[in-house]
N, C-alpha and C positions, 0 to 999 in steps of 0.2 A: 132584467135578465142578468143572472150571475154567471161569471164563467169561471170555472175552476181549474189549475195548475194542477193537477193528478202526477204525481210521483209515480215513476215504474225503472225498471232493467229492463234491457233489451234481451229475446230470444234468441237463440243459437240457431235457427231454423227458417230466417224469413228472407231468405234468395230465393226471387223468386225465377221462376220457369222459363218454358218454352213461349207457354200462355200466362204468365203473371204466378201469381204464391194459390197455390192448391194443398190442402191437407182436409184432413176429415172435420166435420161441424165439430165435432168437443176440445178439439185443437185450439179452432176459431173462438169457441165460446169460453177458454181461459183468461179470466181476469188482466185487463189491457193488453190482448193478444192482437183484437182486429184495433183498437186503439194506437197501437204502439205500431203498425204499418200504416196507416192510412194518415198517422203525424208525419210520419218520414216523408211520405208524397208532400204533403205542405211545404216540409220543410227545404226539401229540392225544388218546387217548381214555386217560387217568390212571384210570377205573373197570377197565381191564384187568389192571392190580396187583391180586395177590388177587380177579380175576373169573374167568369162563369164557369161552373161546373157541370156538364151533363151527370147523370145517376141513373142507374138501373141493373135490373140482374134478368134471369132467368126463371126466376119464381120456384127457386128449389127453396128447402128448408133453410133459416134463417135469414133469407131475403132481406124480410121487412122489418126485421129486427135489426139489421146490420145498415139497411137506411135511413134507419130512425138516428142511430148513435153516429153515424157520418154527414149528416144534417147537423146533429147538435155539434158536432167538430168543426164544419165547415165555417158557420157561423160563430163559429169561438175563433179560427183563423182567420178569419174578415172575407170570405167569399164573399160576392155581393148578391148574386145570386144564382142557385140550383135550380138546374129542369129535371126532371125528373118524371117518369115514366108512369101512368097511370095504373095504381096498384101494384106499381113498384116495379114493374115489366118494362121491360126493353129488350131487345134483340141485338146483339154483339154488332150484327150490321146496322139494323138502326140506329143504334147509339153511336156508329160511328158518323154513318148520318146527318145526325143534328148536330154533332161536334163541329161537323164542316160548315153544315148550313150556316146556323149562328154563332158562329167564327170563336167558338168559344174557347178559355185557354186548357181546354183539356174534360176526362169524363174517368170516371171509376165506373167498370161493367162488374158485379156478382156474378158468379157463374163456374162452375168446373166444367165446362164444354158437355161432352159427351160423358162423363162419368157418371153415376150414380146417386141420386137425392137420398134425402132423409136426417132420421136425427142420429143415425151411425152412418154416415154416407160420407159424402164429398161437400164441400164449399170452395169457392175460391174467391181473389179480387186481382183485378190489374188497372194499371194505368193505362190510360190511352191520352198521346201528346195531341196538337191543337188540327197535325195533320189527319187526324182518326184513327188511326191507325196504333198497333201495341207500341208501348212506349221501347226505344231500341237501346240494345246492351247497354252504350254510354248512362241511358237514363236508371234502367232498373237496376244496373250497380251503384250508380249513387244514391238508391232509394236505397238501395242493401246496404251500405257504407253507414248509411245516416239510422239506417235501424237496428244496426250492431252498436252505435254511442250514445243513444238516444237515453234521456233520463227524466225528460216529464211528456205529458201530453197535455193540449187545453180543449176541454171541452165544456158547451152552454148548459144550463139546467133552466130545460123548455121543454113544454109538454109535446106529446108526438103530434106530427103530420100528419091530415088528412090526407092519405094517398089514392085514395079510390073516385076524388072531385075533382074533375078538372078544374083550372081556377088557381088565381094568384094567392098567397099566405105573405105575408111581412110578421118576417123574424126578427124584433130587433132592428138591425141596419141592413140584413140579408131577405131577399126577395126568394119564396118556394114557389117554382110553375110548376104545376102537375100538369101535364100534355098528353092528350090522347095518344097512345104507343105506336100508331099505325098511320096515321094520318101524312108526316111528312116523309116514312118510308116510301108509302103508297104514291107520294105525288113522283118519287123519283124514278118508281118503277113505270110510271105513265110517260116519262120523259127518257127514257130508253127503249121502251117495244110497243107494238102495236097492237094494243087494245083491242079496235075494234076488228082484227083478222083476228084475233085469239078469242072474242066474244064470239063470231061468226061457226068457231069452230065448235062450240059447247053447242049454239044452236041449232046446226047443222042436224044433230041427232043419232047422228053416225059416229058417234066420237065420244069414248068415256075415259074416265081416270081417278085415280084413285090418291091420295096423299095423306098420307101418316104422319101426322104431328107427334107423334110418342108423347103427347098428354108433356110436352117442353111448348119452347116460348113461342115455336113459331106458327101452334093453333090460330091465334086470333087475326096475325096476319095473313095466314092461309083466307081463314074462311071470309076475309072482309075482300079480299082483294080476288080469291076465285072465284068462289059462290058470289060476294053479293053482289062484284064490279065484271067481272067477267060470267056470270051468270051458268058456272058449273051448279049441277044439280046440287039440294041439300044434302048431304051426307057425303060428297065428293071426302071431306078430308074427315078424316076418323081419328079419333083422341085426340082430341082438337081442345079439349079443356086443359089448361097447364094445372099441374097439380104438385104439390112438395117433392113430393117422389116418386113423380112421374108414372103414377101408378105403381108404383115398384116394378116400373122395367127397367132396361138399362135403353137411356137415348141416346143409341149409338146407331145411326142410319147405315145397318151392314147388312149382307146378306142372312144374317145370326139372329143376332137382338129387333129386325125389323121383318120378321119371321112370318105374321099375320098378312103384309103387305105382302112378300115375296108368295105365301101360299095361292094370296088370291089372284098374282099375275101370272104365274104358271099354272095356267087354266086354258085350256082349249078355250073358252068363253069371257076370258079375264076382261079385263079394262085394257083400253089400248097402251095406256100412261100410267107407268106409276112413277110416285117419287117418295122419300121423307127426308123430314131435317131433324138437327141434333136439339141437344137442351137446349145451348142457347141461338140457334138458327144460324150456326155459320157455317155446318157442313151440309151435303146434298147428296146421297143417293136415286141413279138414273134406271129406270126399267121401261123394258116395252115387254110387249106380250111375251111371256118363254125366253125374256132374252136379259141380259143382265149386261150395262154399258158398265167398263171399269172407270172409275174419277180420272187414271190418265188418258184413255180414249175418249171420256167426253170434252177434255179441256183439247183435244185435237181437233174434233168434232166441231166445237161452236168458233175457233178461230178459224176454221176453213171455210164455216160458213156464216163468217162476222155479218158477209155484205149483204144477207138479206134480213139483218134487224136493223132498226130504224136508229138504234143509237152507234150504231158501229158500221152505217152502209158507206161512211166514205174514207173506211180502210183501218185497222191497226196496224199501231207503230213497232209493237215488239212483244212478245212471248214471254214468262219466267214461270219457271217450274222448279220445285224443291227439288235436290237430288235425286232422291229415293225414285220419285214420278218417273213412269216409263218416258222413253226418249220420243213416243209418238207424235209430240208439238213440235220437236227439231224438225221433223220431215217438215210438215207444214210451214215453219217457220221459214225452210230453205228454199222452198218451191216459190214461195210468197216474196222472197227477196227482204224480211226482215230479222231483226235482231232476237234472236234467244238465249235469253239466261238461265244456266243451273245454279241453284243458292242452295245453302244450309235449310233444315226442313226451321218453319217456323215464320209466320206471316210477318212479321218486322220486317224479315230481310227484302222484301218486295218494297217497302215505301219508300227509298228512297228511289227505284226505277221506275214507278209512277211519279212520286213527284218532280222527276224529272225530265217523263216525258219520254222514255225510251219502253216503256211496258204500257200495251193496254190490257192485256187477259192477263192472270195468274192462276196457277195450279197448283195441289199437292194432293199426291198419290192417297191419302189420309180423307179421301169425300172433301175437300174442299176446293174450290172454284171462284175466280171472283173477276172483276175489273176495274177500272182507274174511275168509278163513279162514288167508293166507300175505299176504306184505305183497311175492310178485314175481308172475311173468305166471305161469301153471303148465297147461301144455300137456296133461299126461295128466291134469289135474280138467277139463278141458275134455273132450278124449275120455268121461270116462263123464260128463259132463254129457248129450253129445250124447246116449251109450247109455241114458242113463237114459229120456230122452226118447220115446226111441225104442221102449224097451218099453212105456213108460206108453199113449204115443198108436197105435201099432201099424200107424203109415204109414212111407211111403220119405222118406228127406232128404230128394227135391226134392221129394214133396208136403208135408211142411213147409213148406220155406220158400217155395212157390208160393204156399199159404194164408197167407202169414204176409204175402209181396207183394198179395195182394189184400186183404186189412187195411190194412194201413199202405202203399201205395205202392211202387215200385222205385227203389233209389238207383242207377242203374248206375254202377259203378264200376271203375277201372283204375291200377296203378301200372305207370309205364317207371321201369326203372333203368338208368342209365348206368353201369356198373360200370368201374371202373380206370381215370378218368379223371383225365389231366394235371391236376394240382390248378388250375395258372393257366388254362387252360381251362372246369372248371370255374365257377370263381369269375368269369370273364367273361361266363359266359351266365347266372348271378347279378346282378352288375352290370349286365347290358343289363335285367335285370328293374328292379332295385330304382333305376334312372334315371327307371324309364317310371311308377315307383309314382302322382307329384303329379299325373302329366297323364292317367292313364288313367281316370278317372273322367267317366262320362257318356259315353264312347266307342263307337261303334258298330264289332260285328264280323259283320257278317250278321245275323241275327236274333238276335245276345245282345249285350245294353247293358250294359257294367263300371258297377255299381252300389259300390263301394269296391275301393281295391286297397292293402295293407298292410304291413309286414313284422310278425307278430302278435308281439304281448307279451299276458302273462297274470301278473294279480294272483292268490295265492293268497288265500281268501275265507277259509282258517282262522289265517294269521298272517301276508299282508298284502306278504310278497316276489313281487318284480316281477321277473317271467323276460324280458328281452327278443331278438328276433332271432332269434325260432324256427321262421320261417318266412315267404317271400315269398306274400302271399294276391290272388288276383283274383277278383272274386267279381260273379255277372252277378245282374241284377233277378229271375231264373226261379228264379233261387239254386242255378244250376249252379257250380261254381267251379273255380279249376287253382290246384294249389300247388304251389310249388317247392321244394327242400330240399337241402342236403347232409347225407347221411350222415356220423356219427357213431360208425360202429360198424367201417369197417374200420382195415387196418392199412397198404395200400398203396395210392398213388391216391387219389383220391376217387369217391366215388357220388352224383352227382347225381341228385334224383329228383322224377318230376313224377307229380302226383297230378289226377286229371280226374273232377267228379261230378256225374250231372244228374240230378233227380229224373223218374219218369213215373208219373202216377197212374194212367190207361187201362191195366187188365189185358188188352187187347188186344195192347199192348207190349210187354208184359213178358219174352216168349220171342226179341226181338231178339236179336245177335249184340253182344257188350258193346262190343267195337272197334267195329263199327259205326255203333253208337247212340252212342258219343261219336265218331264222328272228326270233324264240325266242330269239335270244341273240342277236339281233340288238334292239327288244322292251326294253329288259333287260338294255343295256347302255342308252336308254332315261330315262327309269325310274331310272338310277345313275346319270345322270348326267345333264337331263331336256337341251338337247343341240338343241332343237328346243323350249323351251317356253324363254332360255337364248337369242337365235339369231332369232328369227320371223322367222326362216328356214320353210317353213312345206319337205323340201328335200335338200341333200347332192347337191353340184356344178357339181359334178363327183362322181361316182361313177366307183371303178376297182375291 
């Protein structure tokens, strides 16, 4: 086995994100482009000599090309040995999964989330540390650090991987496991909910649902884990085969791009349950018949009703919800007598209040949902959360969360996204905000008085680093609020996006029309921040 010292320059462009470095595949595919990031990872984390490495992606376009050349790297940096995902698949929760399980010092997921496959699409990579979890600021600036001065890479010259065999490979001094992708997912999702009430309920007869893989990763664990372990009918979950580019949809599980699913719940005759996940299975859209649960009403939803699933019946310890996420887990949180945190949007900032004990749920307004069992958002423990639930209590999702609204209150809630907008355009209807921050206070807009207006920063309460600039906040005395934001997550353009939430306690309200019930305060953020005279928008790309 020869290893070679490859000569290269570092790129001006390999900071990475919110979720790790995202750019388009021909980016990726520039001569020691994925080389020249994925040495930097070696060369910061010095525990991966003689450690183990998890591997996997999302099974978009260049997947398995990109695990091939990160196999030959690994084994040129002395990993000892890679596991690695059958046919090159893993699931963003999965993978952080096996991190945990076999304690291993760390995993590279492939994957742009929710974005777009193909060979003019989306790619991405990130680190994930020993806890599972994205690797946090400290770490991916020293990855960035080290890929701004970077001047050679080493890579093996070995022929490719069998990746489609289970079964052990010796490379050299490096061991390849290729592992069934589902296997130890599945055993964890057995050790959190109850099976056999959730088998009883497919049986039952009475009871249908439907789940959208969007042809991303999280087909194979749908159909292994609904259909064949829980004994949902064949065809329960539809595009169920992952495919380069997803079909050429976009795997974004929203009311938009998950279009097919939403047509067939809104049906006087629908399925009782719908759900989908993203490309790589860390977000979760929730439906019941005619009814559409928002990602921040369901993460209020399953912590109110932690105590009747079997991995959470004897209590969580505390809440966290990214900013943006409506306030509706605060209520819960306060009734329940535990701890709730608002962070910066972006799953890092939750690991350190799971690992330490003060967060068992996490949320963000963005379809994701997770708990202190994986350290990322995890879309299908979400789905049988939901199902667990639903066989325990033996009502429809919206009598759920109707009941759940006349408990605690209605957050009505709404995101606009601006998608694919001119970056300086964006950033000026930013600026018109963040001009207006000093003087907006005590301001009248009609009936809502700006009681603080912010760019929010957040201390972490477990070691004390200060996130700043993670969001423009306006926040009225009724404690409705609008927030602004740029996305983080794409790879072309930017996505501006405005967040609108007003609380109403009168379950007389409750069945409003949710545009509706905010459009004062959706007129109200044009008139701050002119984000349709800024972008020639006359309408949001999406609207949730």
């Amino acid at each position: 086995m020869k290893i070679h010292r490859v000569q290269t320059t570092p790129f001006s462009d390999q900071k990475p994100g919110t979720s790790g470095l995202r750019k388009k595949v021909k980016v990726f595919r520039q001569p020691h482009y994925l080389e020249n990031f994925v040495q930097a990872v070696f060369d910061v984390r010095p525990s991966l000599k003689g450690g183990v490495l998890v591997l996997g992606g999302d099974g978009r376009y260049f997947n398995r090309e990109a695990i091939q050349i990160i196999l030959r790297m690994a084994v040129a940096n002395g990993v000892a040995r890679v596991i690695v995902g059958q046919g090159g698949i893993l699931s963003t929760p999965a993978a952080s999964c096996l991190i945990r399980k076999y304690t291993t010092q760390g995993g590279l997921i492939l994957s742009a989330s929710h974005n777009p496959g193909g060979p003019d699409e989306d790619f991405g990579i990130k680190f994930n540390t020993p806890n599972g979890g994205p690797a946090p600021e400290k770490v991916t600036g020293e990855i960035h650090e080290r890929a701004c001065e970077i001047t050679h890479y080493r890579i093996a010259d070995i022929p490719d991987i069998d990746l489609d065999t289970p079964g052990r490979t010796t490379v050299g001094p490096m061991v390849v496991s290729v592992v069934d992708s589902v296997n130890d997912y599945a055993e964890l999702m057995q050790s959190r909910f109850d099976f056999d009430r959730m088998k009883a309920l497919f049986q039952d007869g009475r009871f249908s649902m439907r789940f959208d893989a969007m042809h991303a990763v999280t087909g194979p664990y749908a159909r292994r884990i609904l259909e064949d372990m829980l004994g949902a009918p064949a065809g329960t979950v539809m595009n169920g085969q992952p495919l380069e580019d997803f079909g050429k949809g976009h795997p974004d599980p929203n009311l938009v791009h998950a279009k097919d699913l939403v047509d067939a719940l809104y049906t006087d005759d629908g399925p009782d349950f719908g759900a989908a996940s993203d490309g790589d299975g860390d977000r979760n859209m929730i439906l019941g018949r005619q009814f559409f649960v928002t990602p921040s009403d369901s993460l209020a939803v399953l912590a109110a009703n932690a105590h009747h699933v079997p991995g959470y019946a004897k209590g969580i310890r505390g809440i966290a919800r990214s900013m943006p996420t409506s306030q509706a887990a605060d209520r819960v949180a306060e009734k329940m007598g535990i701890e709730c945190f608002e962070t910066p949007t972006g799953w890092k900032y939750f690991g350190n209040l799971l690992d330490a004990g003060r967060a068992t749920l996490c949320g963000e307004e963005s379809f994701g949902t997770s708990s202190d069992h994986v350290r990322e958002k995890d879309g299908l423990w979400a789905v049988l959360f939901w199902l667990n639930l639903l066989a325990v209590r033996g009502e429809s999702v919206a009598d759920i969360v109707r009941d759940h609204w006349r408990q605690f209150g209605r957050n009505f809630y709404t995101r606009h996204d601006y998608e694919g907008v001119d970056v300086a355009q964006a950033e000026a209807a930013m600026n018109q905000v963040r001009e207006q921050l000093d003087s907006l206070k005590g301001r009248r807009f009609g009936n809502f008085t700006v009681a603080l207006a912010d760019d929010f920063a957040y201390t972490d309460p477990v070691d004390g680093l200060v996130a700043e600039g993670q969001g423009l906040r306006v926040l009225f005395n009724d404690g409705a609020r609008l927030v602004f934001r740029l996305s983080g997550t794409g790879t072309a353009g930017a996505t501006l996006r405005l967040y609108v939430e007003r609380y109403e306690a009168d379950p007389e309200r409750h069945d409003q029309d949710t545009q509706e019930a905010l459009a004062p305060l959706i007129d109200i953020a044009e008139e701050i921040a002119g984000i349709r005279t800024h972008t020639g928008r006359d309408a949001p790309t999406v609207i949730t």
